[in-house]
C-alpha positions in Angstrom: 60.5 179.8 183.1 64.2 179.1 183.1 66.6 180.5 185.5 70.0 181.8 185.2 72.0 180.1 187.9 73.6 182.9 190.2 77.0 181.8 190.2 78.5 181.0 186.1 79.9 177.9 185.8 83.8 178.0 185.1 85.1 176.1 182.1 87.2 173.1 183.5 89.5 173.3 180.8 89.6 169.1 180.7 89.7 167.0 177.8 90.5 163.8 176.8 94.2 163.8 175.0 94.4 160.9 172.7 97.4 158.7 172.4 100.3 158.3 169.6 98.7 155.7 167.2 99.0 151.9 168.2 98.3 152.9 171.7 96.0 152.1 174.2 95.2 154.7 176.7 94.0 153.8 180.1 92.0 157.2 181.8 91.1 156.4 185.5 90.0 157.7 188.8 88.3 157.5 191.9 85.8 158.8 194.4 86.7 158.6 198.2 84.1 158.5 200.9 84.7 157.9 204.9 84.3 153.9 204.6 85.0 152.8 201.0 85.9 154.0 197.6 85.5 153.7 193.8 87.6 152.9 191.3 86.5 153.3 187.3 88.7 152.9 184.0 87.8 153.7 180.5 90.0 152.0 177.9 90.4 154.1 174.1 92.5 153.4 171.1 94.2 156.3 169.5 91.1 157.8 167.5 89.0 158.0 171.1 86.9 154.7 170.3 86.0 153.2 173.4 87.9 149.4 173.8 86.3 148.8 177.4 86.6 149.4 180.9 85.4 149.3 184.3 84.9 149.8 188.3 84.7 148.6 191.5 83.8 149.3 194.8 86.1 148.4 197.4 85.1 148.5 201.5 88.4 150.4 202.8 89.2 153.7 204.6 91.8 155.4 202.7 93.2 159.1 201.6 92.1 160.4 198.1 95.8 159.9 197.3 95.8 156.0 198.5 92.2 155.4 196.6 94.5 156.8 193.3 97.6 154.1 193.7 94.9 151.6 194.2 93.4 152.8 190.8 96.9 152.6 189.3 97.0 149.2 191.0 93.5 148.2 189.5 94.6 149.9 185.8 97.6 147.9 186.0 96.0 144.7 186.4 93.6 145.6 183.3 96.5 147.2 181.0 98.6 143.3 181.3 96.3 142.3 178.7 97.5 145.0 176.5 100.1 145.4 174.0 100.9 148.8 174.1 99.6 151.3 176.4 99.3 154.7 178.6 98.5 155.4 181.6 97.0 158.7 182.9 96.1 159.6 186.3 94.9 163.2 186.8 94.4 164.4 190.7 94.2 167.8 192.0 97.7 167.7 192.4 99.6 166.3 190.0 99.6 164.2 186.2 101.2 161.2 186.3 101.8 158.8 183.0 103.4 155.6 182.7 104.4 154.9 179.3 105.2 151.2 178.6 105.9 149.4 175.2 106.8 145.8 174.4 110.8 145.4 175.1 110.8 148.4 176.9 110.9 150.0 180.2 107.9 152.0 182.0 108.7 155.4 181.8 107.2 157.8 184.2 106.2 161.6 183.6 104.6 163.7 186.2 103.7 167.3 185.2 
């Protein structure tokens, strides 16, 4: 017998966005708990195909806010073997990209 769960299940209304064409895009986030925190990437091309990625663990006590710089930080390090590429970080507060192309300035946008 299945069961209905008593409370429905709102619709996050997330999705993946994909980049202009000739762009990498760099999604990442992380999980915070009292003594350490994770840190994951996923690396796509413009038609969603998955180029790589990854995560770590990392022994620190930081605010959910900190443990998303240091996944900037840890994207950062990833995207300098990258030509062309975007960066999106989504937290309960804000969307912040970093738009960078060869001979170019980063250009942040925060929504």
């Amino acid at each position: 017998m299945v069961f209905k769960p008593m409370l429905p299940v709102p619709p996050s209304g997330k999705c993946w966005l994909k980049p202009p064409h000739d762009i990498v895009k760099i999604n990442f986030d992380t999980v915070v708990s009292p003594e350490k925190i994770g840190v994951s990437m996923i690396v796509r091309d413009s038609d969603g195909f998955v180029l790589g990625g990854g995560g770590s663990v990392i022994d620190a006590k930081m605010t959910a806010a900190w443990a998303e710089f240091k996944a900037l930080e840890e994207s950062i390090k990833l995207a300098k073997t990258l030509r062309s590429l975007m960066l999106e970080l989504q937290s309960g507060h804000s969307i912040v990209k970093l738009h960078y192309l060869p001979n170019d300035s980063p250009t942040w946008y925060s929504k």
